[in-house]
C-alpha positions as CSV (number, residue, x, y, z in Angstrom):
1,X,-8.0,9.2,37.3
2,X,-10.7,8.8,34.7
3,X,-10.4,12.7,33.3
4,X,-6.4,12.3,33.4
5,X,-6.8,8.9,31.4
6,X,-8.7,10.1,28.9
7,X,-6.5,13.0,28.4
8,X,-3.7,11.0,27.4
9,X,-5.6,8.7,25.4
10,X,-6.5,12.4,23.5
11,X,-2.9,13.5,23.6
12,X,-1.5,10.2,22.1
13,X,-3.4,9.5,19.1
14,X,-3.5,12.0,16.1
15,X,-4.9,15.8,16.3
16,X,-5.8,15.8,12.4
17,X,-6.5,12.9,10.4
18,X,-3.1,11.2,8.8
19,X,-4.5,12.0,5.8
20,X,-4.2,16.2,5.8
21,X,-1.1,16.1,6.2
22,X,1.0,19.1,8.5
23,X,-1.4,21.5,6.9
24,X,-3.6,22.0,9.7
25,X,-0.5,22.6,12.4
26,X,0.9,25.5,9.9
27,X,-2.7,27.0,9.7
28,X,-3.0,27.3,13.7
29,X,0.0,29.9,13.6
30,X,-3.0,32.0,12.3
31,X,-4.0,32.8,15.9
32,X,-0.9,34.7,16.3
33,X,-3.1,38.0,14.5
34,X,-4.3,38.4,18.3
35,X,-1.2,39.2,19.5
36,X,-0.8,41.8,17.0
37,X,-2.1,45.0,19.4
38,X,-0.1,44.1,22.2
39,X,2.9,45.0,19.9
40,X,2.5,48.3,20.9
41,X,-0.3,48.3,23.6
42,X,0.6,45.8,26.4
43,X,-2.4,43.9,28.1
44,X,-4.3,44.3,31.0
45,X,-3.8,41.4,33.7
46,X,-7.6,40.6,33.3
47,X,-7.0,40.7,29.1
48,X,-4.0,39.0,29.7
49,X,-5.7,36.1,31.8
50,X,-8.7,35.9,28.9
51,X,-6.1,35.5,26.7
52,X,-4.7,32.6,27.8
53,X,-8.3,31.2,28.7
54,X,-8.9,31.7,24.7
55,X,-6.1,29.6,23.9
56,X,-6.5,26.9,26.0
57,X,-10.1,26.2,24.9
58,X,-9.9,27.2,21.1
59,X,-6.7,24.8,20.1
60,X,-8.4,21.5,21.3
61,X,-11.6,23.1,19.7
62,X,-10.2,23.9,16.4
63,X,-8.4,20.4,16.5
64,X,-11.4,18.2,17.0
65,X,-13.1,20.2,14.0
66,X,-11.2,18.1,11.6
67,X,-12.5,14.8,12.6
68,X,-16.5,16.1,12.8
69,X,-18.6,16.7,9.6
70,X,-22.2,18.3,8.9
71,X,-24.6,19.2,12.1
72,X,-21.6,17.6,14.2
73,X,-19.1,20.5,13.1
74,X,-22.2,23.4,14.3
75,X,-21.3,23.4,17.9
76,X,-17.7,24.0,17.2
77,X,-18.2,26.7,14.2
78,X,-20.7,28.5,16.8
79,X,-17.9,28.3,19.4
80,X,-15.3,30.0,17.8
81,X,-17.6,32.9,15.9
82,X,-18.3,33.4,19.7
83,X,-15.2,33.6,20.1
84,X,-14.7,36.2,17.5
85,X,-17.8,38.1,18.7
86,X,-16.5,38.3,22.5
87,X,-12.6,39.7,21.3
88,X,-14.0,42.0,18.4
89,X,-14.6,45.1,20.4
90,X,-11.1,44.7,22.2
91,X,-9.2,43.3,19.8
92,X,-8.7,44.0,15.5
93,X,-7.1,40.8,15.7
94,X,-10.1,38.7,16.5
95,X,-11.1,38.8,12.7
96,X,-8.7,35.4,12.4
97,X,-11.5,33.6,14.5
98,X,-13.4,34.2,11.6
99,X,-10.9,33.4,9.1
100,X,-10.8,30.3,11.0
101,X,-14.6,29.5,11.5
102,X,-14.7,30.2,7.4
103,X,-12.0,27.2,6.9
104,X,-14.4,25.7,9.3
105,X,-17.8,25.8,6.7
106,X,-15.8,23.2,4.8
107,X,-16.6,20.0,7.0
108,X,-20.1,20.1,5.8
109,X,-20.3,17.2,3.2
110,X,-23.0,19.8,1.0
111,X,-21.6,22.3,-0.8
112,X,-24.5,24.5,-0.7
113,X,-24.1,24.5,3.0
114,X,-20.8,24.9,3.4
115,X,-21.8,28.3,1.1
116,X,-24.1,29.2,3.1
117,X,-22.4,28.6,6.2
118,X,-19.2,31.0,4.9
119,X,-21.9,33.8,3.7
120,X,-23.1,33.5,7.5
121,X,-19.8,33.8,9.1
122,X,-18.4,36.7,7.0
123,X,-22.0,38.7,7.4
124,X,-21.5,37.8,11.1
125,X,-17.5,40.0,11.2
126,X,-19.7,42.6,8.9
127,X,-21.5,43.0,11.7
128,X,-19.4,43.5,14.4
129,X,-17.9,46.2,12.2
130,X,-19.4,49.1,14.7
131,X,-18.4,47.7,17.5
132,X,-14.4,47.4,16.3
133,X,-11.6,50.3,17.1
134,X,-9.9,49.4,14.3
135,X,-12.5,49.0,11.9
136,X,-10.3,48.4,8.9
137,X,-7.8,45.9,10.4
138,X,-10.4,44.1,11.5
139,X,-12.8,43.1,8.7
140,X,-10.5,43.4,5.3
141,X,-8.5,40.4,6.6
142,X,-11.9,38.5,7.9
143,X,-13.5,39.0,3.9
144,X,-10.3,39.3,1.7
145,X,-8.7,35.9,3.7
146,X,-11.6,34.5,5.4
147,X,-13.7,34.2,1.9
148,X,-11.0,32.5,-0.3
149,X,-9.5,30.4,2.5
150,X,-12.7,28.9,2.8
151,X,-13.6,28.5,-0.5
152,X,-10.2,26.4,-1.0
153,X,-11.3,24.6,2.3
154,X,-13.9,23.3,0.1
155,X,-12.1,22.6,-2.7
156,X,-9.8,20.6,-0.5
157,X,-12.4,19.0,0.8
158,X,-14.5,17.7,-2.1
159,X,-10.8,16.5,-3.9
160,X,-9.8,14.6,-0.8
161,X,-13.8,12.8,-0.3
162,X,-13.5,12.4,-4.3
163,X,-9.9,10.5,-3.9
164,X,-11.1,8.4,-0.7
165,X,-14.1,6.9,-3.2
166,X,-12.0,6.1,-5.9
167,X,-10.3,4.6,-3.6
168,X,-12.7,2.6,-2.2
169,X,-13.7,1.5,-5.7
170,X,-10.7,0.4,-6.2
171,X,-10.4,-1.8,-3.4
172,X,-13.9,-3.2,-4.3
173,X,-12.7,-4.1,-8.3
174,X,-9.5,-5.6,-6.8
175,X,-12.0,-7.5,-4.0
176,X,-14.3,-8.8,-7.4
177,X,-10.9,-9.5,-9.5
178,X,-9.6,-12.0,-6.5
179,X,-13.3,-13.7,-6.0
180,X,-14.1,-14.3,-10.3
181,X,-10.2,-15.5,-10.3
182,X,-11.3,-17.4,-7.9
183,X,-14.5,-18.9,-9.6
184,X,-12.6,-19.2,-13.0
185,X,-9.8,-21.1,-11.1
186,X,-12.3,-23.4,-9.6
187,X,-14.0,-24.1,-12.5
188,X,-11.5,-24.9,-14.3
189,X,-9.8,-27.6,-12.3
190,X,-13.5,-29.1,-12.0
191,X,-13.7,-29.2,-15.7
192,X,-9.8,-30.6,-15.6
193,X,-10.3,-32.9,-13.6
194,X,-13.6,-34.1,-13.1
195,X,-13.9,-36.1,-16.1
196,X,-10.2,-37.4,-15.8
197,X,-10.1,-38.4,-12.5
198,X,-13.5,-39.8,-13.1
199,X,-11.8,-42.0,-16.2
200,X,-8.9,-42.6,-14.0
201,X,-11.1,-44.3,-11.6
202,X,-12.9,-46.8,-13.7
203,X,-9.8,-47.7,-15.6
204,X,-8.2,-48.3,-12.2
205,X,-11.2,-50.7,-11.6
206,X,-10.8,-52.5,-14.8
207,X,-7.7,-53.1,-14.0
208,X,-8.1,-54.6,-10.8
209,X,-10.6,-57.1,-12.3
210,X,-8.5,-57.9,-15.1
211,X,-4.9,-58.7,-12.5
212,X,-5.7,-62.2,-12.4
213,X,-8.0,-63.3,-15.3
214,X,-5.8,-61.0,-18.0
215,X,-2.2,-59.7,-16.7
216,X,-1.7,-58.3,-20.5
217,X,-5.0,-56.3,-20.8
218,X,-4.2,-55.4,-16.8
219,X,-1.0,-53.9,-17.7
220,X,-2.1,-51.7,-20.5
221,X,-4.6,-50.5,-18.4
222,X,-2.1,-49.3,-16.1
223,X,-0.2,-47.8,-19.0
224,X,-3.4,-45.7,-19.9
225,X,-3.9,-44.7,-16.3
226,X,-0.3,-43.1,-16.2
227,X,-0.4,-41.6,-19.5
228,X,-4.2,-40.2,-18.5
229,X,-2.4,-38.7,-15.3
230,X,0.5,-37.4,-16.9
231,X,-1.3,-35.4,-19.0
232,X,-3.9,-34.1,-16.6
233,X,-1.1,-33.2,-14.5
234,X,0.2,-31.2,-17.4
235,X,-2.9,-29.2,-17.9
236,X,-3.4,-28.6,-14.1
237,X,0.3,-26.9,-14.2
238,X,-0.8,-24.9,-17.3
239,X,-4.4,-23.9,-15.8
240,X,-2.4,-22.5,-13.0
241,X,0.4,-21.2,-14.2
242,X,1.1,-17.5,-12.2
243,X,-0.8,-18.4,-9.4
244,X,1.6,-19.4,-7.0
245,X,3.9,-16.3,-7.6
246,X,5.2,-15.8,-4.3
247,X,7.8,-13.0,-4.9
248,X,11.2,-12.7,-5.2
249,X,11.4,-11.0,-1.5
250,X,9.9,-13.9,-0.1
251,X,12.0,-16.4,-2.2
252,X,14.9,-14.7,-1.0
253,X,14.1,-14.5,2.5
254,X,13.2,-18.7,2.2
255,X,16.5,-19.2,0.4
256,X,18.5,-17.0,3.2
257,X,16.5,-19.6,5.7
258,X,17.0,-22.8,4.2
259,X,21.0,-22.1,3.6
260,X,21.3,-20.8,6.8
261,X,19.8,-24.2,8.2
262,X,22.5,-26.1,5.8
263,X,24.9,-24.3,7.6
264,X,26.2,-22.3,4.2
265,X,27.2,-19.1,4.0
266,X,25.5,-16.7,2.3
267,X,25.9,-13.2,0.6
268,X,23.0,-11.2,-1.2
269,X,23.4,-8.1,-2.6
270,X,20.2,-6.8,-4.6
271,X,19.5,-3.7,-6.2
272,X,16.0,-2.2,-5.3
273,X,13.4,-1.5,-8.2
274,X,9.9,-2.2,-9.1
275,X,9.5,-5.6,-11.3
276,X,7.0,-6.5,-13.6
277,X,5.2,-9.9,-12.1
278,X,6.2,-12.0,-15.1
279,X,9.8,-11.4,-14.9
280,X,9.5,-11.8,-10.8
281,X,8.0,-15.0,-11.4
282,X,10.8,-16.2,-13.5
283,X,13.2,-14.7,-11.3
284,X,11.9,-16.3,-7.8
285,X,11.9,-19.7,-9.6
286,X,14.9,-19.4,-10.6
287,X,16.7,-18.3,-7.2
288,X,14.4,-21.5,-5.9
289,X,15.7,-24.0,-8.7
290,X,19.5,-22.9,-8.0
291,X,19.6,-22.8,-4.0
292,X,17.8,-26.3,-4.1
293,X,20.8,-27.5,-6.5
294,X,23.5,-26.4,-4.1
295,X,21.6,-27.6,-1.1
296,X,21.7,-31.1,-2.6
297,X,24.5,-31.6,-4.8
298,X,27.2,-28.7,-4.7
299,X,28.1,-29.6,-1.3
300,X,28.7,-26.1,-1.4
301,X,29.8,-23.6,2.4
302,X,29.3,-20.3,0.7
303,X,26.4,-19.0,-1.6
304,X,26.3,-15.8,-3.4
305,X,23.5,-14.1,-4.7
306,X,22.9,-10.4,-6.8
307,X,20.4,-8.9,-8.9
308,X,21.1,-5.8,-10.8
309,X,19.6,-3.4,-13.5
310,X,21.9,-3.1,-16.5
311,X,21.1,-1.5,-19.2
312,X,17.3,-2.4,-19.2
313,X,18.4,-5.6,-18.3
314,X,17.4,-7.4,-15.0
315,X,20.5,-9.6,-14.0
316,X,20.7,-12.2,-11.8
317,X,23.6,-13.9,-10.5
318,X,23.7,-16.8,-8.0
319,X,27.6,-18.2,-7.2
320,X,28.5,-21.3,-5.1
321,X,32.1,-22.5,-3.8
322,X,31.0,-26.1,-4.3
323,X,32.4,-28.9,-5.9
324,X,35.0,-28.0,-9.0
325,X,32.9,-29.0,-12.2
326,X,34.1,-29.2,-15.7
327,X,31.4,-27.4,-18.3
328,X,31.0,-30.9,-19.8
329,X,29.7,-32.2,-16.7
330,X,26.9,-29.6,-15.7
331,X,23.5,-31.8,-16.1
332,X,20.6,-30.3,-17.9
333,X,18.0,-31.7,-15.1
334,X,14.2,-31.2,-15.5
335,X,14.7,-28.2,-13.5
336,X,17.2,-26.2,-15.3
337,X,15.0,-27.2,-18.7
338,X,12.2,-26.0,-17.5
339,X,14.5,-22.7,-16.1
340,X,15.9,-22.4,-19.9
341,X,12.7,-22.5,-21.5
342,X,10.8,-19.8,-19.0
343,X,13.7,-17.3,-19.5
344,X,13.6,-17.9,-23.5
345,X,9.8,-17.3,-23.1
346,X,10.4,-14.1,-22.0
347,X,13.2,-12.6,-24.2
348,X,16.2,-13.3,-21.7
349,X,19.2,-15.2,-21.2
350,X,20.8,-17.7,-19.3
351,X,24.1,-18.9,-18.7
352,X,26.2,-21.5,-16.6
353,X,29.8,-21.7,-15.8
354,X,31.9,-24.2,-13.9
355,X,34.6,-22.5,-12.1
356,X,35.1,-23.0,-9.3
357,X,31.9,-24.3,-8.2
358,X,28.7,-23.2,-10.2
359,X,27.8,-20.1,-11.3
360,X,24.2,-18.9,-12.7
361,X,24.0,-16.1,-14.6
362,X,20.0,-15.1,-15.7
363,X,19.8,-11.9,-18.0
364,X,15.7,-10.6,-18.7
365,X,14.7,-7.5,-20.7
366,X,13.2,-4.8,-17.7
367,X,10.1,-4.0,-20.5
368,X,8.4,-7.8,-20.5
369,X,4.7,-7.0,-19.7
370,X,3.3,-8.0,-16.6
């Protein structure tokens, strides 16, 4: 039960690494060059049973060379030069053993051993030269494909190491990016805040001690602590300003939720593209700011929402069936000011219409910088 467990556990996870690709499933058709003779001589029973023998052990052999590197490649390199050794003086077509124990050389991490280890190989099929029928067939293909195919086994290799370490590099820049934004963030609420709320605090003192000896001076104490609030309120907002940016995916999935629990209707249709995070921002705000409105004053039972590319322009459009408004009577809240003014900052457009319930239309160039 154990061996028969562990061979499905082999059977069900990868043969190569996800990363090479199909490559390595085209190259095993390169065993094929055995078959060759048997075109026009037919095997023995005994050759024929060897035969099968070879491919049952060299496929799981040639497979598990991919995921082993330096000394641990060895034992399987060894294995199928054996392999080439053993077929040589029966076979032409054993020279693709040592095509394939060239591609082999390229697991070790050095390239002066995986050199070396190629040189080795090929002087190995140079030496079983005597001992071949077909002399000829044999070793041209083992030096004219065995050398290059290694060599661009290397090549491969050194590429694919070089791109998995700028890769990792990346991730550790991106990993340092998120922790100083995080110390900059940090620091700069502690230097927002710290001396305001500390103000905040003592004038909040003051003016409990002053409630019953001085309403007046009590009062304007209050009136500082508000106006001291509001404005480090303010600067809180601007210091993080981009940080909540949550996507307009997401904001479109929570507005599909939160209409959907309001029992309205609701209709998307959005274009797919890549958008810069500035004008993403803008845009899931804005998809926020309008399904809040109809969730609490258009009594609205259907919502529409599309976002197209038009002419380098990102265009949203956001459509409810709510109550009949004339264009006179469409408030400029808090919210749609602060809308207006975030679409103006970057270069766009924004328009209203009352018909038929409310309609948002939000216009922004594609090229605003991130």
């Amino acid at each position: 039960m154990a061996i028969l467990h562990s061979l499905k556990s082999m059977l069900g996870r990868p043969w190569v690494p996800p990363a090479m690709g199909k490559g390595p499933y085209m190259w095993a058709w390169s065993l094929l060059f055995i078959l060759w003779k048997y075109a026009y001589v037919g095997p023995s029973p005994a050759e024929l049973v060897w035969l099968v023998l070879t491919v049952l052990v060299f496929f799981p052999v040639y497979f598990a060379s991919f995921w082993r590197c330096n000394l641990q490649v060895v034992p399987l390199l060894l294995f199928v030069v054996l392999l080439g050794v053993l077929w040589a003086p029966h076979n032409a077509g054993a020279s693709t053993f040592f095509i394939f124990a060239s591609a082999m050389c390229s697991r070790f991490e050095r390239r002066s051993h995986a050199y070396l280890a190629i040189f080795l190989v090929l002087l190995c099929a140079c030496l079983m030269t005597p001992y071949v029928t077909l002399k000829i067939n044999f070793l041209v293909p083992a030096l004219i494909v065995g050398g290059p195919v290694g060599f661009a086994g290397i090549m491969e290799e050194n590429m694919r190491r070089s791109r998995d370490q700028l890769l990792r590099k990346q991730e550790e820049v991106a990993h340092m990016a998120r922790i100083a934004e995080r110390e900059r963030i940090s620091r700069d609420l502690h230097d927002l805040l710290g001396h305001t709320l500390s103000m905040i605090t003592l004038k909040a003192e003051l003016a409990g001690k002053l409630l019953e000896r001085d309403p007046q001076a009590c009062r304007s104490e209050i009136r500082d602590i508000e106006q001291t609030a509001r404005k480090a309120l303010g600067e809180v907002r601007s210091a993080v300003t981009g940080i909540r940016q949550t996507g307009f995916a997401h904001e479109l999935a929570t507005a599909r939720a939160s209409l959907a629990a309001a029992n309205v209707g609701f209709t998307e249709q959005v274009q797919q593209f890549v958008l810069p995070a500035a004008l993403e921002n803008v845009l899931s705000l804005a998809l926020r700011e309008a399904v809040t409105n109809i969730l609490r004053h258009a009594g609205a039972s259907h919502c529409e929402v599309r976002m197209t590319l038009e002419s380098g322009m990102v265009v949203l459009r956001v459509r409810d069936n709510g109550r009949a408004l004339e264009s006179g009577a469409i408030v400029h809240g808090s919210g749609l000011s602060g809308m207006k003014e975030r679409v103006a900052a970057l270069g766009g457009r924004l328009a209203l219409r009352a018909d038929r319930g409310l309609a948002l239309e939000l216009s922004l160039p594609m090229g605003v910088a991130a």
